[in-house]
C-alpha positions in Angstrom: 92.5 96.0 111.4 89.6 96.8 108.6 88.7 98.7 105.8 88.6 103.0 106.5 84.8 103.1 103.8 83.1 100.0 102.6 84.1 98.5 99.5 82.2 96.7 96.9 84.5 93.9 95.3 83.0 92.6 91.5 84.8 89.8 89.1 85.5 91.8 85.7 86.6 89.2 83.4 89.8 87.7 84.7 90.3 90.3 87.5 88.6 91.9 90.3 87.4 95.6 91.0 87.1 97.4 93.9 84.7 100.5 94.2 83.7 102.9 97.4 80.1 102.8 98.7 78.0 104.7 101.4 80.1 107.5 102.6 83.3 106.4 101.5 82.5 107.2 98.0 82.9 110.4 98.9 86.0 110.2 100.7 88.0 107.8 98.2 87.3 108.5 94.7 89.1 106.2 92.8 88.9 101.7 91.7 90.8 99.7 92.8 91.9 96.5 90.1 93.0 93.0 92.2 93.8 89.5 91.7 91.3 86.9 93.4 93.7 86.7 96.1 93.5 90.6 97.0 89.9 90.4 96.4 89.5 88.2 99.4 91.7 89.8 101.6 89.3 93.0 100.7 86.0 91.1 101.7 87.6 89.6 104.8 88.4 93.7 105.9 85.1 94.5 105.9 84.9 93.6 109.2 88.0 93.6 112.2 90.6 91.2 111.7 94.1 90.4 112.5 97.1 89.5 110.1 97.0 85.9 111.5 93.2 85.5 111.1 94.1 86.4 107.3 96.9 84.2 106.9 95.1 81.3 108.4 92.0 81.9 106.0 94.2 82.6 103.1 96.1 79.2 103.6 92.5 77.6 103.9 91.6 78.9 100.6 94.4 78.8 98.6 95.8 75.5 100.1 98.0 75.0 97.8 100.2 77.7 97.7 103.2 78.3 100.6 103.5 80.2 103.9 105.6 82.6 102.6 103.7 83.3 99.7 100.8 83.6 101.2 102.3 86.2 103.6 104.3 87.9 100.6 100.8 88.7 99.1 99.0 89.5 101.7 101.9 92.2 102.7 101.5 93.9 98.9 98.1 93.9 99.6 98.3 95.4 102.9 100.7 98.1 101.7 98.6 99.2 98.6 95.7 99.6 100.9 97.9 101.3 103.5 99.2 103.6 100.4 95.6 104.2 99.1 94.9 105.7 102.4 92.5 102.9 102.7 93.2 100.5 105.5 92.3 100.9 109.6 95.6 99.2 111.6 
């Protein structure tokens, strides 16, 4: 799975922000606001990857939190994108 447009991902203060650029500017006109978490999961979509390829980096970079929250997050995250019209399955 990956990203439908390009998406630029910028720390604003304690969150993150996600913005369209190239041609999906166009296509998706809207911002997207994120935890750090979220904003990884974003970068990683830039290019094709599976859920378990996600998890696994996930759990690398946030060691210390658990499986299931790990997978919990990365499911919202997956279903906002999904929602947003957003995300390539």
């Amino acid at each position: 799975m990956h990203l439908k447009y390009p998406l630029h991902v910028m720390k604003m203060g304690e969150d993150y922000g996600a913005v369209p650029v190239g041609s999906g500017d166009r296509r998706f006109n809207g911002y997207l606001r994120m935890d750090e978490g979220s904003a990884f999961v974003i970068r990683m979509l830039q290019d094709d990857v599976t859920v378990e390829q996600l998890v696994s980096a996930l759990k690398a970079e946030y060691d210390r939190s658990t499986d299931k929250e790990i997978r919990e997050h990365l499911a919202g995250t997956l279903a906002r994108l999904d929602a947003e019209g957003l995300l390539v399955r």
